[in-house]
MDAnalysis code that builds the backbone (N, CA, C; Angstrom):
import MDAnalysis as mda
import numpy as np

u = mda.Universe.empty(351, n_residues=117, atom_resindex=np.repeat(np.arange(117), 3), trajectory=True)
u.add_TopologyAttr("name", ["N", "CA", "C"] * 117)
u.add_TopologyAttr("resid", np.arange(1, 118))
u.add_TopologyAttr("resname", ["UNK", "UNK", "UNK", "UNK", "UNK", "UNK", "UNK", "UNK", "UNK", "UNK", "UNK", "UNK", "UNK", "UNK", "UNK", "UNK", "UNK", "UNK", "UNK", "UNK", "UNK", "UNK", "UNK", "UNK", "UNK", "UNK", "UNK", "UNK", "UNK", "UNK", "UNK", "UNK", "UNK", "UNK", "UNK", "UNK", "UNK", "UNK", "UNK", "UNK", "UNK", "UNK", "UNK", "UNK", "UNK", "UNK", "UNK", "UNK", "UNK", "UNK", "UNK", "UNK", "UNK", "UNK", "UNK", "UNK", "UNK", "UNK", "UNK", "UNK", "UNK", "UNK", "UNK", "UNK", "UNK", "UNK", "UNK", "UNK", "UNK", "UNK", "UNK", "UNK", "UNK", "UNK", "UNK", "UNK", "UNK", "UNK", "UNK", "UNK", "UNK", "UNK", "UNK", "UNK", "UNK", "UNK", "UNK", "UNK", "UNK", "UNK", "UNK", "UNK", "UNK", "UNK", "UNK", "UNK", "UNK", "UNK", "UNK", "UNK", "UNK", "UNK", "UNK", "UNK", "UNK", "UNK", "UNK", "UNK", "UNK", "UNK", "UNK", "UNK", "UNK", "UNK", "UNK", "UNK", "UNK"])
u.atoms.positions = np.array([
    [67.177, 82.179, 114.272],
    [65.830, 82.429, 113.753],
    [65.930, 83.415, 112.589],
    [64.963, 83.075, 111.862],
    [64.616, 84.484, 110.943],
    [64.855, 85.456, 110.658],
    [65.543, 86.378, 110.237],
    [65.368, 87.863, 110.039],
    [63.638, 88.207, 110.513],
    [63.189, 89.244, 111.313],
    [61.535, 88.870, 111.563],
    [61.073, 88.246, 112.056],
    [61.882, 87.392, 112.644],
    [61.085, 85.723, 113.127],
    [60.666, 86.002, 114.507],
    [61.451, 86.495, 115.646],
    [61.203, 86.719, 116.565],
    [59.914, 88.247, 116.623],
    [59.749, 89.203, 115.640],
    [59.078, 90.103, 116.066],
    [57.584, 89.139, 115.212],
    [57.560, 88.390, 114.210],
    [56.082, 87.208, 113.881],
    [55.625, 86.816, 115.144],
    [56.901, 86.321, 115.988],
    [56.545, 85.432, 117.187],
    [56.093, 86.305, 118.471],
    [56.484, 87.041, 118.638],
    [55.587, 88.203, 119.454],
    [54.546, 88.853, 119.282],
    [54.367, 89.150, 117.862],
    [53.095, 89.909, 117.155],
    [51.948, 88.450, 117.709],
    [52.269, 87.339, 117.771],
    [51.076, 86.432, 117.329],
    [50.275, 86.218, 118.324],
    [51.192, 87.232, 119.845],
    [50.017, 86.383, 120.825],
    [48.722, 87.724, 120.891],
    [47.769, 87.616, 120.832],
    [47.213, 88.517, 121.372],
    [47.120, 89.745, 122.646],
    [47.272, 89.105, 123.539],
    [48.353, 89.670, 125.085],
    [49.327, 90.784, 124.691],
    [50.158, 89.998, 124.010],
    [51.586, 91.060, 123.596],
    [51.363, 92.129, 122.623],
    [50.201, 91.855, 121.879],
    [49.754, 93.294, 120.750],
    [48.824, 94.251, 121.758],
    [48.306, 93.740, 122.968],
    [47.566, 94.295, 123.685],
    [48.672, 95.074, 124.857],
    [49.733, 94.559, 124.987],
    [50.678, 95.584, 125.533],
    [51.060, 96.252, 124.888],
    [51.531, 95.966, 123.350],
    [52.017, 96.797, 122.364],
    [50.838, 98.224, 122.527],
    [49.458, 97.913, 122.364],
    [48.787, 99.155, 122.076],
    [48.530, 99.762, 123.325],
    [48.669, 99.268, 124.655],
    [48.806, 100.099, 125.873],
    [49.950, 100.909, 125.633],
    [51.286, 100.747, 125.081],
    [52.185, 101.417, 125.456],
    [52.355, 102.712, 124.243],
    [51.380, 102.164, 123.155],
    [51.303, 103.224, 122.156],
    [50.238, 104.446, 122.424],
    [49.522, 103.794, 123.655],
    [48.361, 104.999, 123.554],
    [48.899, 106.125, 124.644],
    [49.946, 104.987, 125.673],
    [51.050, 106.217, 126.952],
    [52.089, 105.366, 126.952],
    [52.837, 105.790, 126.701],
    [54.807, 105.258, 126.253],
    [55.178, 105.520, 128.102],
    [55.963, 104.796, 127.843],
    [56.696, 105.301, 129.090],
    [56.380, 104.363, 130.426],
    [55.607, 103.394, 130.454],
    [54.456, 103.260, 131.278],
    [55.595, 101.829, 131.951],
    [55.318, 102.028, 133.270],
    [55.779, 100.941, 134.911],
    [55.440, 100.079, 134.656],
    [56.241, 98.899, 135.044],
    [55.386, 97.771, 135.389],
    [53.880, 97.734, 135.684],
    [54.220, 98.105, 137.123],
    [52.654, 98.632, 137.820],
    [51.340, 99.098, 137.093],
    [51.899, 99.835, 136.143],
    [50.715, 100.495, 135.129],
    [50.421, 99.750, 134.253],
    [51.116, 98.801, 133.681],
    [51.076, 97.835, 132.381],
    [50.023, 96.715, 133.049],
    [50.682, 96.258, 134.530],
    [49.520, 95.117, 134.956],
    [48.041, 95.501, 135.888],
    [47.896, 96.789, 136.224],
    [46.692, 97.276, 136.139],
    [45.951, 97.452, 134.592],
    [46.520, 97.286, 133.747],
    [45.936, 97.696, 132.243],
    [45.732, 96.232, 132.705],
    [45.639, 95.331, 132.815],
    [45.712, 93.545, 132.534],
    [45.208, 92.875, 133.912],
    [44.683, 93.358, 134.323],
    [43.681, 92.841, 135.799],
    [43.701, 91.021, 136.122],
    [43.435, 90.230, 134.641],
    [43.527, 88.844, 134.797],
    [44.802, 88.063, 134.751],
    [45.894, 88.995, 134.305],
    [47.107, 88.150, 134.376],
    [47.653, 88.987, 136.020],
    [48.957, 88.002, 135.757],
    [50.089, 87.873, 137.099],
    [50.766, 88.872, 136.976],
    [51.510, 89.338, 137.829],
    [52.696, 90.060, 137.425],
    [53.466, 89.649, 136.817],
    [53.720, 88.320, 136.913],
    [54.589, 87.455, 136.408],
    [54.352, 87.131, 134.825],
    [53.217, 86.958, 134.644],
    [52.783, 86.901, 133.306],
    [53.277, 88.271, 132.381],
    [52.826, 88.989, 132.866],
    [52.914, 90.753, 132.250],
    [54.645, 90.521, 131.715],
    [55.302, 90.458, 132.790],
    [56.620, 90.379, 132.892],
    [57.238, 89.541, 131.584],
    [56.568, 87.886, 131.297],
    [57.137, 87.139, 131.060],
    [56.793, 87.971, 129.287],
    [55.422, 88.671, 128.761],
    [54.731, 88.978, 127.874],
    [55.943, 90.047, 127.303],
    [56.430, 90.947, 128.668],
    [57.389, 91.688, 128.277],
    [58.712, 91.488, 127.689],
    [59.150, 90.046, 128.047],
    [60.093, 89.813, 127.996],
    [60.202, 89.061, 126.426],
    [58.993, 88.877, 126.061],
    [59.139, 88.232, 124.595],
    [59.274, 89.415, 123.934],
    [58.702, 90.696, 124.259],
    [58.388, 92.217, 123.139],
    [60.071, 92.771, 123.171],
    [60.740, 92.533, 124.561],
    [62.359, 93.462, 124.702],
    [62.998, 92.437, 123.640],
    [62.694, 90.941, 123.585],
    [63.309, 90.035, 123.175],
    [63.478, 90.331, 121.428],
    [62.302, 90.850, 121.258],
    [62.227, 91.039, 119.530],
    [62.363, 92.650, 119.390],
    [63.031, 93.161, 120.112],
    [63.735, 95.094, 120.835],
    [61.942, 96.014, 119.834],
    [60.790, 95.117, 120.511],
    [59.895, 95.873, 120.165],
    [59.432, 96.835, 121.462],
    [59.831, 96.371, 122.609],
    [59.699, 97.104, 123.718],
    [61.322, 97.390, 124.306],
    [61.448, 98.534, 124.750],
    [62.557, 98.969, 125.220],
    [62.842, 99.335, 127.122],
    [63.025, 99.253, 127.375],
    [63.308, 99.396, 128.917],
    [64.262, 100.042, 129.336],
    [64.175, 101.401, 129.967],
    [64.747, 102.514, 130.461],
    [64.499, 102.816, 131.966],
    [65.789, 102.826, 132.878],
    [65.558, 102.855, 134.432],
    [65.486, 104.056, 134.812],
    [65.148, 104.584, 135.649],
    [65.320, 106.429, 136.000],
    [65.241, 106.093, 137.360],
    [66.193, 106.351, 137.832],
    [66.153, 106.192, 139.261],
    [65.667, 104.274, 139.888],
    [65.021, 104.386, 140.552],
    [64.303, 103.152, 141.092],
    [63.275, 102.805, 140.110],
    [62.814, 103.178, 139.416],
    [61.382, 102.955, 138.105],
    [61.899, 102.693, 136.785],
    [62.000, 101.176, 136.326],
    [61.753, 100.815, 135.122],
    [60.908, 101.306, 134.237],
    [60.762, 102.214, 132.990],
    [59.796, 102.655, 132.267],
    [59.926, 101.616, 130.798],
    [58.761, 101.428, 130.489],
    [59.056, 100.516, 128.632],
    [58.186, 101.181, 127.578],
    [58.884, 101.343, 126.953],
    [59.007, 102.320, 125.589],
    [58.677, 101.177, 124.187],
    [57.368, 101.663, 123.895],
    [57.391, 101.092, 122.703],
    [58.428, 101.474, 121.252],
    [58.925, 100.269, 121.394],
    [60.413, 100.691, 120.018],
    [59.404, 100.060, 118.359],
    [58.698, 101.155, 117.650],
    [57.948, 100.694, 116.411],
    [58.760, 100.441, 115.220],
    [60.058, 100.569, 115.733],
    [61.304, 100.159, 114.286],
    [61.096, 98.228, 113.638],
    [60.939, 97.650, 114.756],
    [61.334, 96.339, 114.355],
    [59.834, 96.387, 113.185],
    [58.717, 96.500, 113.619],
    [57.299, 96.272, 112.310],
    [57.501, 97.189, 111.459],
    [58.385, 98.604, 111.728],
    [58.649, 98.894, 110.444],
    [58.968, 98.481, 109.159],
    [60.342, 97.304, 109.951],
    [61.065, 96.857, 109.496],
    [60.579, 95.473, 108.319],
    [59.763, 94.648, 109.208],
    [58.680, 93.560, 108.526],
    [57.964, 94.353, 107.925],
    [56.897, 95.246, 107.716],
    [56.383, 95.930, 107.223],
    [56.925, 96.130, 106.043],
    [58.149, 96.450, 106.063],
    [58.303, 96.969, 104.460],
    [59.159, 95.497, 104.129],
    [59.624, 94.800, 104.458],
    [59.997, 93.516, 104.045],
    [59.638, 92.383, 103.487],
    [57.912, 92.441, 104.211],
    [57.113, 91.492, 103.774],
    [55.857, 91.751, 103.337],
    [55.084, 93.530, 103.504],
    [54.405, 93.686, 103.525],
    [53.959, 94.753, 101.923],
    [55.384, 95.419, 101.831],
    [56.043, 96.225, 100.900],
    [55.818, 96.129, 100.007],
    [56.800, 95.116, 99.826],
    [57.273, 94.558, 98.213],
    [55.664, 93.611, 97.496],
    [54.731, 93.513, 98.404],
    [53.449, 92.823, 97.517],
    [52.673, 93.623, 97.137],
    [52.645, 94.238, 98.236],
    [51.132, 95.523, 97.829],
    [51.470, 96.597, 97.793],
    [53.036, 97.103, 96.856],
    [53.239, 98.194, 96.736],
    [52.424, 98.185, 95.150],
    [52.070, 97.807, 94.675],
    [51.316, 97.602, 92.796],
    [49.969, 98.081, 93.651],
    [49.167, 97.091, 94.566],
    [47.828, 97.409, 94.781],
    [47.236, 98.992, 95.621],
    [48.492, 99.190, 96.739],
    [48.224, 100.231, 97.411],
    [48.063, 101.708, 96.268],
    [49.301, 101.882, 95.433],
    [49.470, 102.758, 94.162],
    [48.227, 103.157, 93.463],
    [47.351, 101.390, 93.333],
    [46.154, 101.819, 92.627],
    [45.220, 102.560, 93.829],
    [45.096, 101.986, 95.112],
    [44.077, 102.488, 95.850],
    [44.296, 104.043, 95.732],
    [45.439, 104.080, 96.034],
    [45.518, 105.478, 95.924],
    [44.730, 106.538, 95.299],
    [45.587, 106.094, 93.840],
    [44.849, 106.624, 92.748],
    [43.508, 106.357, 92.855],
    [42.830, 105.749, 93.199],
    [41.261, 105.193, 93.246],
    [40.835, 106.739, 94.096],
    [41.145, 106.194, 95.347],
    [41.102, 107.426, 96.450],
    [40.994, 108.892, 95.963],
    [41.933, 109.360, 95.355],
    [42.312, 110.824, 94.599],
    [41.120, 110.969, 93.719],
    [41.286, 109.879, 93.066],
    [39.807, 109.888, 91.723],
    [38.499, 110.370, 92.382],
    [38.070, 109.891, 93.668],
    [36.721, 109.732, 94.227],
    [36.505, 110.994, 94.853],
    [37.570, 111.722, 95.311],
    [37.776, 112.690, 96.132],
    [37.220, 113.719, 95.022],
    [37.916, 113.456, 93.687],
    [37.777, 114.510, 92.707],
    [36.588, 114.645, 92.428],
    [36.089, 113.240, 92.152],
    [34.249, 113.298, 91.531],
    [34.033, 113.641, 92.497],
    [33.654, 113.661, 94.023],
    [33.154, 114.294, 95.066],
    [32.871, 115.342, 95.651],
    [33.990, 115.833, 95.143],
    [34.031, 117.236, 94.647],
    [33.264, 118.472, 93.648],
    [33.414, 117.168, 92.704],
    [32.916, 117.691, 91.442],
    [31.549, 118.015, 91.964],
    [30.878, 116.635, 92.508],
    [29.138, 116.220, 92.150],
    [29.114, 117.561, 93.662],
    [29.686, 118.165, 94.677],
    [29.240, 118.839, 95.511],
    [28.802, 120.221, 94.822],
    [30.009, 120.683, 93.926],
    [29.967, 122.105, 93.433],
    [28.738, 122.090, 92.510],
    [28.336, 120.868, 91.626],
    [27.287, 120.627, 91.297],
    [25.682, 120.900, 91.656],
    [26.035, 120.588, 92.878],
    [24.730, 120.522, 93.365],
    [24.345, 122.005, 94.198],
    [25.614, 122.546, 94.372],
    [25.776, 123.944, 95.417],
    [24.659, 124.815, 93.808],
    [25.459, 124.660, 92.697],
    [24.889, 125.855, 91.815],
    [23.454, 125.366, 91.240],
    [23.053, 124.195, 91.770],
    [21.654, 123.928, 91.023],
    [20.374, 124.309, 91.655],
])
C-alpha cells in the first residue's frame, strides 16, 4: 500500500476518528474504557476498530502488568499532514496568516481609537 495509505484508510471510518478523539481527550485508556465510551458497538467491534488504528501505528498498545493501555501515536497524521496537506496550502496558510496579523493590527488600532474619543 501507499506511503499513507493505511493511516487514509483508518482516518475514513468515522468510529476510528471517534476512538482517535477518545484517546486524545485521556491517553492511556483500557479496553474497558474505550467500549464504555461506545455503548452500541461489541467488544469485538472496538477491538477490531483498534486493530485497524495499531495497524496504521496510529494507536499504540502498552501492557503494565495484566492491563493493556492504547496510546494515541499522532506521528503517522503528522506525517500525511505535511505530505499531502503541506506542500498545497503552504502559499495560502502564509497569506492567512498575514491576513490574521493585519486584522489584529487594525483592531487594535480602531480600539485605542475609540478608548481616546
Amino acid at each position: 500500500m501507499e506511503a499513507g495509505g493505511e493511516v487514509f484508510r483508518a482516518l475514513a471510518d468515522p468510529t476510528r476518528r471517534a476512538l482517535l478523539d477518545s484517546l486524545f481527550s485521556r491517553d492511556g485508556q483500557t479496553l474497558n474504557e474505550l467500549c464504555a465510551s461506545f455503548p452500541e458497538m461489541t467488544r469485538f467491534g472496538v477491538m477490531k476498530h483498534l486493530g485497524v488504528l495499531a495497524e496504521a501505528n496510529l494507536v499504540i498498545t502498552a501492557r503494565q502488568g495484566r492491563v493493556k493501555r492504547h496510546y494515541l501515536n499522532p506521528v503517522p497524521i503528522e506525517q500525511v499532514a505535511n505530505r499531502w496537506i503541506g506542500k498545497y496550502a503552504a502559499r495560502f496558510t502564509a497569506a492567512l496568516v498575514g491576513l490574521d496579523e493585519q486584522l489584529a493590527v487594525d483592531q487594535e488600532a480602531g480600539t485605542r481609537r475609540e478608548e481616546s474619543a
